[in-house]
C-alpha positions in Angstrom: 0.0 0.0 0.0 1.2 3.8 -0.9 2.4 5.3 2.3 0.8 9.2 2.4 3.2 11.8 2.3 2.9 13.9 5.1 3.9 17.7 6.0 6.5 18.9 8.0 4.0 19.6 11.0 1.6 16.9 10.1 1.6 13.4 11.9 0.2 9.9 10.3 -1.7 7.4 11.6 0.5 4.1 10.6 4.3 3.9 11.7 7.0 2.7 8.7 7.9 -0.6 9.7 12.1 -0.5 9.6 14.0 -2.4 7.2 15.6 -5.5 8.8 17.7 -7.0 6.5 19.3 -5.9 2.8 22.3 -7.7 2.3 26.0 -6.4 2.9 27.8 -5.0 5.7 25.9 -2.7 8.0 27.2 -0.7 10.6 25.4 1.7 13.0 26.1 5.0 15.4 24.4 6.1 18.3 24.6 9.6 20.1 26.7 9.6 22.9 24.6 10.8 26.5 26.3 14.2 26.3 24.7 18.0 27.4 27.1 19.5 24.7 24.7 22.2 22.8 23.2 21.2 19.4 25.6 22.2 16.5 23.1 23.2 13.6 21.9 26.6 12.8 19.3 27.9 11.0 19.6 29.3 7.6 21.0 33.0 7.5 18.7 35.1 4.9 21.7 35.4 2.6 21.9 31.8 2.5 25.0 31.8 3.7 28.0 28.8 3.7 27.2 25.4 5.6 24.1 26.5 8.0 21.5 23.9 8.8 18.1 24.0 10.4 18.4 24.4 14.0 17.1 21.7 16.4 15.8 22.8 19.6 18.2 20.9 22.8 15.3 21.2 25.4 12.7 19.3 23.3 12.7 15.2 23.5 12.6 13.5 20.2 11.9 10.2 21.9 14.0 7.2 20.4 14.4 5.1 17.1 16.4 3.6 14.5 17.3 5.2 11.0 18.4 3.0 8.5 20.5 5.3 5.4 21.6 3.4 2.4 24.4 4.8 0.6 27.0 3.7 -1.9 29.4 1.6 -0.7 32.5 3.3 -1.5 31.1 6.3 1.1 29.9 3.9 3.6 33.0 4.6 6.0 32.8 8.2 5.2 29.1 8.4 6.2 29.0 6.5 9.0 31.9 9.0 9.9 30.0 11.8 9.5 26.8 10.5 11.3 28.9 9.7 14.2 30.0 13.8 14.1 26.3 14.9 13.5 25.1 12.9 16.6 28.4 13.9 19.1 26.8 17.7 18.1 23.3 16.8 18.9 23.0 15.3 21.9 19.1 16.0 21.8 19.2 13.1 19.2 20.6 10.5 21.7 17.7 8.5 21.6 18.4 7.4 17.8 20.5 4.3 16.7 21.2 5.2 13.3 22.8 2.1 11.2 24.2 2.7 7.0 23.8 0.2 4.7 25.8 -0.3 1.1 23.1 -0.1 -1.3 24.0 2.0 -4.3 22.3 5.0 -6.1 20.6 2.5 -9.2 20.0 0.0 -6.4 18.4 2.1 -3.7 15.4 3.6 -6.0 14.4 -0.1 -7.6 14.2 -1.0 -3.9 12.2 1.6 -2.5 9.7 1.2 -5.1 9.6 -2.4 -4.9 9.1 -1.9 -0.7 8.7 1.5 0.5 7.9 0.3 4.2 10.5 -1.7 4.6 12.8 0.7 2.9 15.4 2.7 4.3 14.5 6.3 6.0 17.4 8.1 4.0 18.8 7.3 0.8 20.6 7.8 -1.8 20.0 8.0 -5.3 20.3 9.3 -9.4 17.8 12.2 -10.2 16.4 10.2 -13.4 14.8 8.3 -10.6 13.2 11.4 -9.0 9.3 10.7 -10.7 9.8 6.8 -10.1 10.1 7.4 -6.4 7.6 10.2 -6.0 5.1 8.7 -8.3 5.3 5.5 -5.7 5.1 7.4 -2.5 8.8 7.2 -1.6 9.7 10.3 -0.9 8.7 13.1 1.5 8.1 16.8 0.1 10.7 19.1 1.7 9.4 21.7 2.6 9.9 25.4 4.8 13.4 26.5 5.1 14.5 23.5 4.0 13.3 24.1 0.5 15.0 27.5 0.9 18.0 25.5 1.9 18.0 23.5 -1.3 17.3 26.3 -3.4 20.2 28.9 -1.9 22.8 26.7 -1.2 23.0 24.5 -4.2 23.8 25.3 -8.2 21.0 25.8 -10.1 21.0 22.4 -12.1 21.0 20.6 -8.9 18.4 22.6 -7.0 16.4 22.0 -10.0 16.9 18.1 -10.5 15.4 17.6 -6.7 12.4 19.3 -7.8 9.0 18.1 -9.5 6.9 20.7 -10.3 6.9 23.4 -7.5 8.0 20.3 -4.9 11.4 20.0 -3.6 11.7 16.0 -3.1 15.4 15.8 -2.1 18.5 17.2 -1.0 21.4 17.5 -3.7 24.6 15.9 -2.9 26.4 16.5 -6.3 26.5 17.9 -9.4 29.2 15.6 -11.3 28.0 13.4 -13.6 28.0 14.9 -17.3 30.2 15.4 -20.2 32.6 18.7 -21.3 35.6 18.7 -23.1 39.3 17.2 -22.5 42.1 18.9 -24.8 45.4 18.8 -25.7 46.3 23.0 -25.4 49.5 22.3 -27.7 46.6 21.3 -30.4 43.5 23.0 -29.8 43.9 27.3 -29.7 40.2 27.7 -29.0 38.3 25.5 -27.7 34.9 27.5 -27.4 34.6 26.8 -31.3 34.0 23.4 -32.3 34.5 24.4 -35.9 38.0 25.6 -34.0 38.3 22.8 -32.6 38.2 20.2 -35.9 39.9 22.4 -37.9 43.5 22.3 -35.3 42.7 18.5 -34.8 42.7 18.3 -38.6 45.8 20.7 -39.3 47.9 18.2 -36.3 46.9 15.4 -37.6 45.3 14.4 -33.9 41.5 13.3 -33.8 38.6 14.2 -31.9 36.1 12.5 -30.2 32.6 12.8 -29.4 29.6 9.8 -29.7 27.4 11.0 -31.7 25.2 7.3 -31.7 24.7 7.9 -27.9 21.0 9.1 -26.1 23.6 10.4 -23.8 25.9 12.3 -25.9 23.5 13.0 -28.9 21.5 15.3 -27.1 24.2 18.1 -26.6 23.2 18.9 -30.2 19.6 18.9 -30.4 18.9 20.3 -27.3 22.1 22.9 -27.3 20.2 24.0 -30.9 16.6 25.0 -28.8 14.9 20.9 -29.1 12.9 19.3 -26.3 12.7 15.7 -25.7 11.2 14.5 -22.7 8.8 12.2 -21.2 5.6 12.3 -18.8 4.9 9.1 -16.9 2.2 8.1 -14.7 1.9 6.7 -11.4 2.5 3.4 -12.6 5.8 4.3 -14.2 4.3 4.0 -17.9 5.1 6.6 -20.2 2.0 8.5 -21.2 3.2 11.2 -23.4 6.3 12.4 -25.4 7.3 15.9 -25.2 9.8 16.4 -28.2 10.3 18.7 -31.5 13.0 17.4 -33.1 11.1 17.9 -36.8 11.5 21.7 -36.5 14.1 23.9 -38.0 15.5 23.3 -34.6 16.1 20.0 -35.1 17.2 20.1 -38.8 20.1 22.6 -37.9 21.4 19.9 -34.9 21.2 16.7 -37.2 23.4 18.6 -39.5 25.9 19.8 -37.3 25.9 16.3 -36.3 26.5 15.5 -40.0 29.0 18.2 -40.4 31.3 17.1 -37.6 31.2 13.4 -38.8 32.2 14.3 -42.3 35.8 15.8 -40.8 38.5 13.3 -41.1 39.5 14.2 -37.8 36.5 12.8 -36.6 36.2 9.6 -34.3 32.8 8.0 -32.9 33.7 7.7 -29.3 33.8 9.0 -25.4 36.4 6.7 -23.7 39.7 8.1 -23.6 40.7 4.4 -22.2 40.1 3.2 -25.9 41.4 6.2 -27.6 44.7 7.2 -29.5 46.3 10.0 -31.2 44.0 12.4 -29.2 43.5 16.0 -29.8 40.6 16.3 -28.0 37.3 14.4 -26.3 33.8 14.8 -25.3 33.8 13.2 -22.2 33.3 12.6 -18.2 35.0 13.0 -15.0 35.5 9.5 -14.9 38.3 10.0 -17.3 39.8 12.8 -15.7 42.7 10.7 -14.5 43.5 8.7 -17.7 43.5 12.3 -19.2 45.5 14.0 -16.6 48.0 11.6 -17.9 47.8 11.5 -21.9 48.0 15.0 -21.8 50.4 15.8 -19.0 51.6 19.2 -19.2 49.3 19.8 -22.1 45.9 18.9 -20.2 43.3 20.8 -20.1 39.2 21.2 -19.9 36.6 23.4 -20.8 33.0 23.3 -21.1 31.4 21.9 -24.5 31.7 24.9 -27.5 29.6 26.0 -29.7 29.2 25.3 -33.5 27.8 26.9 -36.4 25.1 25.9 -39.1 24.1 27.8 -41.6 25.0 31.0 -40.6 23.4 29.8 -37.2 25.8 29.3 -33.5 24.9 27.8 -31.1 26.0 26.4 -27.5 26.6 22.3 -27.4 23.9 21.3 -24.0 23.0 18.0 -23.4 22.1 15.9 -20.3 23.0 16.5 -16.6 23.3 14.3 -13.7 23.2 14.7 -10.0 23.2 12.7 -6.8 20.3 13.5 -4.3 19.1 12.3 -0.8 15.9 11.8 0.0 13.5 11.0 3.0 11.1 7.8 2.9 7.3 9.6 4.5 7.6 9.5 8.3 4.6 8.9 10.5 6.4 10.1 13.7 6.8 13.4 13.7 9.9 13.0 15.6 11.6 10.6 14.0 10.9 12.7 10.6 12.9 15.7 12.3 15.8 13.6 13.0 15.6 13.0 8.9 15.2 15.9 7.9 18.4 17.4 10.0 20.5 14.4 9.3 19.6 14.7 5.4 20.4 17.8 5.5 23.9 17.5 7.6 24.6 15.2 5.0 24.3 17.4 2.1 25.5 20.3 3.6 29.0 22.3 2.1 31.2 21.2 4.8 29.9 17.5 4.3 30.6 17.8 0.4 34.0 19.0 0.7 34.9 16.5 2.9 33.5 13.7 1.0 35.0 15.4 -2.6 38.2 14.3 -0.8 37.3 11.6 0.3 35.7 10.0 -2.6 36.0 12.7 -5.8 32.4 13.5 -5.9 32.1 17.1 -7.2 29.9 19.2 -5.2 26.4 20.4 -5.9 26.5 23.0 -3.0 28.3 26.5 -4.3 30.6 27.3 -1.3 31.6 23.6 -1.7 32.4 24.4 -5.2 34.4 27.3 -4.1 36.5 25.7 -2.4 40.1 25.9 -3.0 40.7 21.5 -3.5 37.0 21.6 -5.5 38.3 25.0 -7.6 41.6 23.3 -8.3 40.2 20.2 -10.1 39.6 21.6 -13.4 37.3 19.0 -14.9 35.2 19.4 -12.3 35.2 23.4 -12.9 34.8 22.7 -16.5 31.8 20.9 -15.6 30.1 23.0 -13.7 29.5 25.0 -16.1 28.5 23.1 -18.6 25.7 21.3 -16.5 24.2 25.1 -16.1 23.8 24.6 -19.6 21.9 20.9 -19.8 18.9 19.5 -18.5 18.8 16.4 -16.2 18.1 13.8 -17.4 14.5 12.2 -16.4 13.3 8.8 -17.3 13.4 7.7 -21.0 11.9 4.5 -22.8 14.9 1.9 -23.2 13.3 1.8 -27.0 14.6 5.6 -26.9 18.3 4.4 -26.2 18.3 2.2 -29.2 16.5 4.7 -31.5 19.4 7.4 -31.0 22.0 5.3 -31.3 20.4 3.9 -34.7 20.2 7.2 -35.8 23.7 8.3 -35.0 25.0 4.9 -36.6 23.0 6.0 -40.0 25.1 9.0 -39.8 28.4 7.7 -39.5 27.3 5.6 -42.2 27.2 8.0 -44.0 23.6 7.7 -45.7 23.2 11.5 -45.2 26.3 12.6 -46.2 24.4 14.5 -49.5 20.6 14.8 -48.1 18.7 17.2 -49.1 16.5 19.8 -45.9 13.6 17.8 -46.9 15.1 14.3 -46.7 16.5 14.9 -43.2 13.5 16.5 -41.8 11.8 13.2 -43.1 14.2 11.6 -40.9 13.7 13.7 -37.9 10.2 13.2 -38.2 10.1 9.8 -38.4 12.3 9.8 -35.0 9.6 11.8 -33.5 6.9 9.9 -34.4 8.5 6.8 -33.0 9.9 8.3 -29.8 6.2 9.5 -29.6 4.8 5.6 -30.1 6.6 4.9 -26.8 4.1 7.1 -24.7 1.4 5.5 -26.8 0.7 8.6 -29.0 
């Protein structure tokens, strides 16, 4: 049964039975019996670095267990910082709070499958976001911890824990994406892609990019104005297919796409692992070491650039990705403030920094990203601004997947090498009628 989601102030009538088991190693902290003053604050107006909602000492928040599932490469690090986050708040002594290694992909499929007996804080991808609201796993947050969301993260993040007007979640990073890797002794400007082909071309070096991706095809339609989303019901089923890809819009991407494959510098891929004779590559920071190291003194990264069509520029966009952490609905209205601090703890600057160096997740928070160690990592810089200019990515048909990468295989095919306007916006249109066939339009 769907668990109601309930308000801040608001208590239920049936308490969340706990999760019991999930497989793995699971380890669990309990505040020490201290008087030592609660160390949250609330939020300053100017939203100002690291502040959290403040907890009132004097008021007794009874006893429980909270069960968080996070990935298990930050399991240490969070039980770490739970430990930290109870030794400051003493009023939350009553609470035996025990992690569990379930990762991001995991912990949504879970929580779906059982939201009572899933955990009260997790982890998880922002495609997921409708998934888990749709099935009741997630509590609105709400008050001045909306405000918190909104003023302390980057845009793109702030915006990926939202549906609608509803903050669902608290952003932990903003680092999954792709920008550009170069090699500066190669590439003079890399804002231009036109730039960018032409000095790969002149070195002899080749460039990189997969254009037969849903991933990586995108930064071209939607950099050039497209939309192409979906709307899914409670259920999960797709119900309708927001997308203009046979537009003008569209017509000028598919043929920078065709452009950029045409160059012999051209190479259909985004793994630097796999790649030789590099001058430069559209990729992630997953790579950032294996590039810190072809490169060497030569390494660089900027966001994605723009190219021209036509007599038309425009900037490369694509998809965005972001960690969040998110709160199962509560029925004890105690229990739920203990959440809703501890979520928040957890995603706070401070938090983030630490667990950049701990485990090289970029920040989502903005004074985490100003930090001197976050500023000094240069894909993750590069990054940030190009995820201001993507959308996250939401949930997509797997049919979808298969569609785009069919479409960028034609290309390097070269079956539209000499197409007329017409001809390709025949393509584009059969694409959007069959992306809109997997809503059921």
């Amino acid at each position: 049964m769907k668990k109601r989601v309930i308000a801040l102030a608001v208590s239920a009538a049936m308490v969340l039975s706990m999760l019991t088991a999930c497989g793995g190693s699971t380890t669990e902290t309990q505040a020490p019996a201290t008087d030592a003053p609660a160390a949250t604050e609330a939020p300053a107006a100017d939203g100002g670095a690291d502040e959290t909602t403040a907890a009132p000492a004097d008021v007794d928040y009874g006893s429980g267990e909270i069960t968080i599932w996070v990935a298990e490469n930050v399991q240490s690090f969070t039980d770490e910082q739970v430990a930290a986050f109870m030794e400051a708040n003493p009023q939350y002594a009553g609470y035996t709070v025990r992690t569990e290694p379930v990762g991001e992909g995991d912990a949504a499929n879970n929580m779906i499958t059982d939201v009572e007996g899933g955990a009260d804080i997790f982890g998880f991808a922002q495609d997921q976001l409708a998934r888990l609201v749709s099935a009741g796993a997630l509590m609105p947050i709400t008050g001045d911890y909306a405000t918190f969301v909104a003023e302390q993260n980057d845009a793109g993040a702030a915006g990926a824990a939202k549906m609608g007007d509803t903050t669902f979640a608290f952003p932990m990073t903003s680092d999954n994406g792709y920008f550009l890797y170069y090699d500066k002794s190669v590439v003079t400007d890399p804002s231009s892609l036109d730039a960018i082909v032409a000095d790969c071309e002149a070195a002899g070096k080749s460039f990189y990019m997969e254009i037969n991706s849903g991933w990586y095809q995108p930064a071209f339609f939607f950099g050039a104005g497209c939309t192409l989303t979906y709307d899914s019901d409670d259920m999960g089923n797709f119900t309708n297919c927001n997308i203009d890809y046979a537009t003008d819009k569209g017509l000028t991407a598919l043929k920078a796409i065709i452009n950029l494959h045409k160059s012999p510098a051209f190479v259909n891929g985004s793994s630097l692992s796999s790649a030789t004779n590099v001058g430069a590559i559209v990729d992630g920071t997953w790579d950032s070491g294996a590039a810190q190291d072809l490169f060497g003194d030569n390494y660089a990264c900027a966001k994605l650039p723009t190219v021209t069509v036509d007599g038309t520029t425009f900037q490369l966009g694509g998809f965005g990705g972001f960690k969040l952490i998110g709160i199962k609905p509560q029925t004890d209205a105690n229990k739920m403030a203990v959440c809703l601090a501890l979520a928040q703890y957890l995603s706070s600057a401070d938090v983030q920094i630490a667990r950049y160096k701990a485990a090289g997740w970029g920040p989502s928070n903005l004074t985490a990203q100003q930090s001197e160690d976050v500023k000094a990592d240069v894909a993750l810089s590069a990054l940030a601004e190009q995820l201001a200019l993507t959308i996250p990515q939401g949930q997509y048909p797997n049919d979808y997947w298969s569609l785009a990468t069919s479409l960028g295989d034609t290309v390097i095919a070269g079956e539209y090498d000499n197409a007329t306007d017409d001809e390709l916006m025949a393509v584009l249109q059969e694409f959007e009628t069959t992306c809109k066939s997997y809503a059921g339009q």
